[in-house]
C-alpha distance (Angstrom), angle and dihedral (degrees) to the residues before:
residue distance angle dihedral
X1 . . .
X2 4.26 . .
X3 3.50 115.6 .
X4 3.36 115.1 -109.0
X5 3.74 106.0 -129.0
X6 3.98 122.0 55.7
X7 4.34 119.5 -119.5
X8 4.40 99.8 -111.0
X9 3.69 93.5 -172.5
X10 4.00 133.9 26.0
X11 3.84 132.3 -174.1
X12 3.86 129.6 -173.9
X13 3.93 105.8 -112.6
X14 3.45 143.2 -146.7
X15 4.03 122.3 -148.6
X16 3.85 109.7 -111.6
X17 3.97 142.9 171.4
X18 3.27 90.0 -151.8
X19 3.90 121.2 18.7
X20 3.95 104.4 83.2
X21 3.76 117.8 -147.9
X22 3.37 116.9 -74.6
X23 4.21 148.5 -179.2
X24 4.02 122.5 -174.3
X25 3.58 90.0 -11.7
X26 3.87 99.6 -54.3
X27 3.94 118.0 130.6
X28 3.94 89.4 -133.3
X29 3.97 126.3 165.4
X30 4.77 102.9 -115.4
X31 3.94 109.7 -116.8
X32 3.81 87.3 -142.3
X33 3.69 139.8 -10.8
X34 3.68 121.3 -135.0
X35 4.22 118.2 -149.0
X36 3.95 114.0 -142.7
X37 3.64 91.8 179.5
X38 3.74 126.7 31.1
X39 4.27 123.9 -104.8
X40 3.54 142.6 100.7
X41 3.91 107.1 -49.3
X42 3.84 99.8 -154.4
X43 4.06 110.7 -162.6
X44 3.86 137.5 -174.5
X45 4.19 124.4 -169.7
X46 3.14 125.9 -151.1
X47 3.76 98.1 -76.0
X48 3.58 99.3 63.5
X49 3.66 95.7 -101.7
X50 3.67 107.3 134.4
X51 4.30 124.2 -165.1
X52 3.97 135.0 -172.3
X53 3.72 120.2 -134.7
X54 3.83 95.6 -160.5
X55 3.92 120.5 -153.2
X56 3.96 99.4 1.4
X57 3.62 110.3 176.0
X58 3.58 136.4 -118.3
X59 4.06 108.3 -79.6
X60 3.56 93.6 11.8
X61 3.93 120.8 142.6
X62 4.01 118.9 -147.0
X63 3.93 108.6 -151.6
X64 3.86 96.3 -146.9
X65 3.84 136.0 126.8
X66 3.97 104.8 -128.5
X67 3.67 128.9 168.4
X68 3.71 91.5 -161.4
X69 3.91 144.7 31.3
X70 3.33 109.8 -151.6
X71 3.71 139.2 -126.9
X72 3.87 99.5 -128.2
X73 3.98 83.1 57.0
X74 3.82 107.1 126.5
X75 3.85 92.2 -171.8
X76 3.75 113.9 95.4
X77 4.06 143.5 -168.0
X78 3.95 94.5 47.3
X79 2.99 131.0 -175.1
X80 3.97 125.4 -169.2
X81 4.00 121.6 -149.2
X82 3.72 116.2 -149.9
């Protein structure tokens, strides 16, 4: 299944406890994340609830809203789509 509404905006991202996701200074929850190099991709939205994608490949994008990409992610080069 394709989402139904197109990223507008992306930004390279770094996994953080406690920086939220973010574009042109706005706090604002990703549309997607996309995984340059393969790991566990470790997300939390905005009501605290936090999830591990174990494994994802390289060049994989995760169709999720997150607030946050978390430390204990393993995954690296991200990129989040707004």
């Amino acid at each position: 299944m394709f989402p139904t509404l197109t990223p507008f905006e992306f930004i390279a991202w770094t996994k953080s406890d406690t920086n939220p996701l973010a574009y042109n200074g706005l706090v604002k929850n990703c549309r997607a994340i996309f995984v340059g190099t393969a790991g566990d991709l470790v997300l939390q939205n905005g009501l605290g609830d936090k999830v591990t994608f174990k494994n994802v490949p390289n060049a994989t994008t995760i169709w999720v809203s997150a607030a946050y990409v978390m430390a204990d992610t393993t995954a690296s080069n991200l990129v989040a789509l707004f």
